[in-house]
C-alpha positions in Angstrom: -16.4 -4.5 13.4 -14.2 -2.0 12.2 -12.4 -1.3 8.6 -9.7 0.7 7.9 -8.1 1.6 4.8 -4.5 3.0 4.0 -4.9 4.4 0.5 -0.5 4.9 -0.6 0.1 6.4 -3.9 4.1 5.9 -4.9 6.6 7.3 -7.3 8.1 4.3 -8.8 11.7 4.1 -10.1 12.3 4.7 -13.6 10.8 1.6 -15.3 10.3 1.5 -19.2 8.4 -1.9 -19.3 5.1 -3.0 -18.2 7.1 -6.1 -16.7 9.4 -4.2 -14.8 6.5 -1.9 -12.9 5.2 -5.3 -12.4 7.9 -6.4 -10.7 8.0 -3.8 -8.3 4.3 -3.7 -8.0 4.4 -7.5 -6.9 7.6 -6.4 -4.2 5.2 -3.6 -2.7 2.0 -5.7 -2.5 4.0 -9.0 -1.0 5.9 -6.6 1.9 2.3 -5.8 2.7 0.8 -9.3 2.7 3.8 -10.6 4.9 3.1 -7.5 7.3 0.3 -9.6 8.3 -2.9 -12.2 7.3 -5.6 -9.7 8.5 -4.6 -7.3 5.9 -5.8 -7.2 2.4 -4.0 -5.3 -0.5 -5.3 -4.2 -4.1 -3.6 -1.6 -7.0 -6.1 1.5 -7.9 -6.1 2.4 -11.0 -4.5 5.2 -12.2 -4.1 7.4 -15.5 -1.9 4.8 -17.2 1.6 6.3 -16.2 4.1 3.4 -15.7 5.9 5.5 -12.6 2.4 6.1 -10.9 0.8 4.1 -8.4 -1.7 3.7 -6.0 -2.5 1.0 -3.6 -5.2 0.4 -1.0 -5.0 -1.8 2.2 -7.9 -2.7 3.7 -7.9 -4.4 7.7 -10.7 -5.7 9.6 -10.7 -6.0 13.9 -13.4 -5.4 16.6 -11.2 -2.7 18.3 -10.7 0.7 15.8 -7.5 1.7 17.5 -5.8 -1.9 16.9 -6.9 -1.0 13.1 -5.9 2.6 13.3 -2.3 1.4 15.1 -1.8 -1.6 12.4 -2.6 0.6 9.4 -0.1 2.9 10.7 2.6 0.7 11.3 2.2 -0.9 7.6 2.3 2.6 6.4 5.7 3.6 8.0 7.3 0.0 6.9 5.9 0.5 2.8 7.6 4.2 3.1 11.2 2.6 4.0 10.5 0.5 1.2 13.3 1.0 -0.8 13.8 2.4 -4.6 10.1 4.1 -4.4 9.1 7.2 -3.1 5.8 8.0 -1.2 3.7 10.7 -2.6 0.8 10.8 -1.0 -1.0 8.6 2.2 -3.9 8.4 4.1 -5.5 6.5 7.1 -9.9 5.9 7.1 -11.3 3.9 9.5 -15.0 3.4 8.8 
């Protein structure tokens, strides 16, 4: 078996509420669950700045490239996610 994990760290849109970043926190972590059932998504924490975040996606196969290809697919379709920008992103497969 294979893992990979995406590790995205965004730039959210101004937001002056713990409710609004959670908004847009549950928007980027449903677009990932709906990009498929193999792949399972939780938030890093970070410093405690509303505007930063960090997620990591985690997807298990038998085949490494079929990981490798999904993760990157899921990582192109969270950057077109609108209103927040992508800072930083990386692929493992372990």
């Amino acid at each position: 078996m294979r893992v990979g994990l995406l590790t995205v760290s965004f730039r959210l849109p101004p937001v002056d509420t713990l409710k609004e970043r959670r908004s847009v926190v549950r928007r980027i972590v449903t677009d990932a669950h709906n990009a498929g059932p193999a792949f399972a998504v939780c938030e890093v924490p970070t410093d405690g700045d509303l505007r930063d975040l960090t997620i990591r996606v985690a997807h298990l196969s038998t085949d490494g490239r079929f990981t490798d290809s999904a993760l990157r697919r899921l990582e192109e379709r969270l950057a077109r996610n609108g209103g927040c920008e992508v800072v930083e992103s990386g692929i493992e497969i372990l």
